[in-house]
C-alpha positions in Angstrom: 26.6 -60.7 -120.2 29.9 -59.3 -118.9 32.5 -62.5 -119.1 35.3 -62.8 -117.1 38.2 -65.8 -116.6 39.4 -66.8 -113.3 43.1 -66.4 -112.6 45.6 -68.5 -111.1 46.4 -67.0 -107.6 50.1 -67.8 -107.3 50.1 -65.9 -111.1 48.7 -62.7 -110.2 50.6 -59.6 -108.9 49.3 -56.0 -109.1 52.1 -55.2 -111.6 51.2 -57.5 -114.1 47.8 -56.6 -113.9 48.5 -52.6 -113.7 46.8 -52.2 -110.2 49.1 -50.3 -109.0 48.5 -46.9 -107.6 44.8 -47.1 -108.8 41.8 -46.8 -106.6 39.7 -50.0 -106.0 36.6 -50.5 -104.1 35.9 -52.3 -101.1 32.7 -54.0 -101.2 30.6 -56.2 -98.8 27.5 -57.6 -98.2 25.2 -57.8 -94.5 23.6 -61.2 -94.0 20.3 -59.3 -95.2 21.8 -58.9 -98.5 22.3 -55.4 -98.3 25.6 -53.7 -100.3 28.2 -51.1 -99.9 31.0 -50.1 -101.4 33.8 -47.6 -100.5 36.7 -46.4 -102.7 40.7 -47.2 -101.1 43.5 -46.4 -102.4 45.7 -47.3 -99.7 46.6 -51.1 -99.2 48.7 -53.7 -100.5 49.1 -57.4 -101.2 51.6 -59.6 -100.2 52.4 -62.8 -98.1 51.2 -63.6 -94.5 51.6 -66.7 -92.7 52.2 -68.3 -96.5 49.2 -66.8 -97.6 48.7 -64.9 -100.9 46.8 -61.8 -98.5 45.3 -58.2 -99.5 46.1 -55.6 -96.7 43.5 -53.7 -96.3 42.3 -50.1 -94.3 39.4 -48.5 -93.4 38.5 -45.6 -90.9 36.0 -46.0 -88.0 33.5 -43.8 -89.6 33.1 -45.3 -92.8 30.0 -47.4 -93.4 31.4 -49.9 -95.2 33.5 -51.2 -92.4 30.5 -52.0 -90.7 29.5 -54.4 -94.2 33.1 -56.1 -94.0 32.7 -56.2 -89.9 29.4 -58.6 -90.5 30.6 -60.7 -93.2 33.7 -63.3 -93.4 34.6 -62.3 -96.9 34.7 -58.9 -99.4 36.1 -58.3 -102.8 38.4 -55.3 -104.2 37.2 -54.7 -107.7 39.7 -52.4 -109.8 38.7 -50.3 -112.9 39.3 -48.9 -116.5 39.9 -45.1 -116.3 36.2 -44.2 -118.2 34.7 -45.1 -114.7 37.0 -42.3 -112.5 33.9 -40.6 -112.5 31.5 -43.3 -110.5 34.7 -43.9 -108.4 35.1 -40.6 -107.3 31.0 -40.7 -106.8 31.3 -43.6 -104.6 34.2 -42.5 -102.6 32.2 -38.8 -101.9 28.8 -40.1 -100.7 27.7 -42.1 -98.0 25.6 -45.4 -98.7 23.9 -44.6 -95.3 22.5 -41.2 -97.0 21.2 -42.4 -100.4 21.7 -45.9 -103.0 24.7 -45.0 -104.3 25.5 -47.5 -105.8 22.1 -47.4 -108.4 23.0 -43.7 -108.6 26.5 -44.3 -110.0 25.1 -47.3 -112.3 27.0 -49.5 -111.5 26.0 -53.5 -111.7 26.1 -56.1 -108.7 27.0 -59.2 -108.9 27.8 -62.0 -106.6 31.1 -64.5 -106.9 29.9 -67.4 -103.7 27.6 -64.6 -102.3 30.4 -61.9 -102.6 29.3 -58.7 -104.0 31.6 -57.5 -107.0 31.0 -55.5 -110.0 30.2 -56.1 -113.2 32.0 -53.1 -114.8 35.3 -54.3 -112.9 38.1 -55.3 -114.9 39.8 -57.5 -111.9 38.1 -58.9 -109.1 39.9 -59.3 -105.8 37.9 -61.7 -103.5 39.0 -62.3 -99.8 38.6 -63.6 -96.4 39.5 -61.9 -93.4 42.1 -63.3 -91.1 43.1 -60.8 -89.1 41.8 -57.2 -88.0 43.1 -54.6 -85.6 42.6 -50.2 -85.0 45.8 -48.8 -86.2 47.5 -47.3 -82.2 48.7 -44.2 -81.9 51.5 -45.5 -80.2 52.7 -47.9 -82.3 54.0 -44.3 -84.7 57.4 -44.1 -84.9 57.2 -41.4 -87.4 54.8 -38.9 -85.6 54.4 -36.5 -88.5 52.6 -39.2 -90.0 49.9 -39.1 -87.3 49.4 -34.6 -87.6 49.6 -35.3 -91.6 47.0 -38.5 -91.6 45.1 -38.6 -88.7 44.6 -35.1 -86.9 40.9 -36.5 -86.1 42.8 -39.4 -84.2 40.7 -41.4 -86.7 42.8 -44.7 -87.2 42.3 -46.9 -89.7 41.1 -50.6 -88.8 43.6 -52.7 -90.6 42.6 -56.1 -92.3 44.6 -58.9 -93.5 42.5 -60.9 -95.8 43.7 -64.5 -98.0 42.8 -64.3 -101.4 40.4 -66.4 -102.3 39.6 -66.1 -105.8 40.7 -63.5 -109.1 38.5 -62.8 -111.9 39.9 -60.8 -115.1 38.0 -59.5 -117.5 38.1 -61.7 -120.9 
């Protein structure tokens, strides 16, 4: 069995633990139990209403957002670079199409009934607190919107406490 130690919130930045600029994935779980999981690599972490938050987005059409809509907490699990591979797998193919997550074989496993993987080598978990659809209006650097968004497909923005960090041992 995979072990893993849990670490002191107000210790952890994504520098110390090499996070940044890596992919991570998003996961939730429906109140039927059922999983998904969506790569990111857009985000951050921070403070928010002296909280230790995650900021998190996710585009309308991604099927994940409708796991995170129907739950109050997710996790962001972050990698070694041997499992690029699954990642990119996961980020390419839709969980509505086929079990992705079998295919990739990768292992589920639940931290207070929130899905995380085994493989990880950090574990994120977090409750929302705050989500809102990225305006177009709200741009003050248009180019942004032709470069990012020429399907005027705007990212839902969530701001999520951190709960919990595991580390792998």
């Amino acid at each position: 069995m995979t072990s893993f130690e849990k670490i002191d919130i107000k210790d952890f930045t994504p520098d110390s633990f090499g996070l940044k600029n890596k992919w991570m994935l998003v996961t939730a779980s429906k109140p039927d139990g059922t999983v998904n999981t969506m790569t990111a690599s857009w985000g951050g972490y921070g403070v928010m209403w002296n909280k230790e938050v995650v900021f998190v987005v996710i585009r309308p059409q991604r099927y994940t957002r409708e796991f995170v809509e129907s739950t109050e907490s997710f996790s962001l699990t972050f990698f070694d670079k041997k499992y690029l591979k699954d990642l990119s797998y996961l980020g390419k193919v839709s969980g509505r199409d086929e079990d992705k997550i079998s295919k990739a074989g990768l292992n589920i496993a639940f931290d207070k009934n929130i899905p995380y993987f085994m493989e990880a080598e950090t574990a994120i978990f977090v409750k929302k607190l705050f989500v809102q659809r990225i305006q177009e209006d709200a741009f003050l650097e248009k180019d942004i919107i032709e470069r990012w968004y020429p399907e005027k497909d705007f990212h839902y923005l969530y701001i999520a406490e951190v709960t919990n960090i595991l580390k792998r041992k």
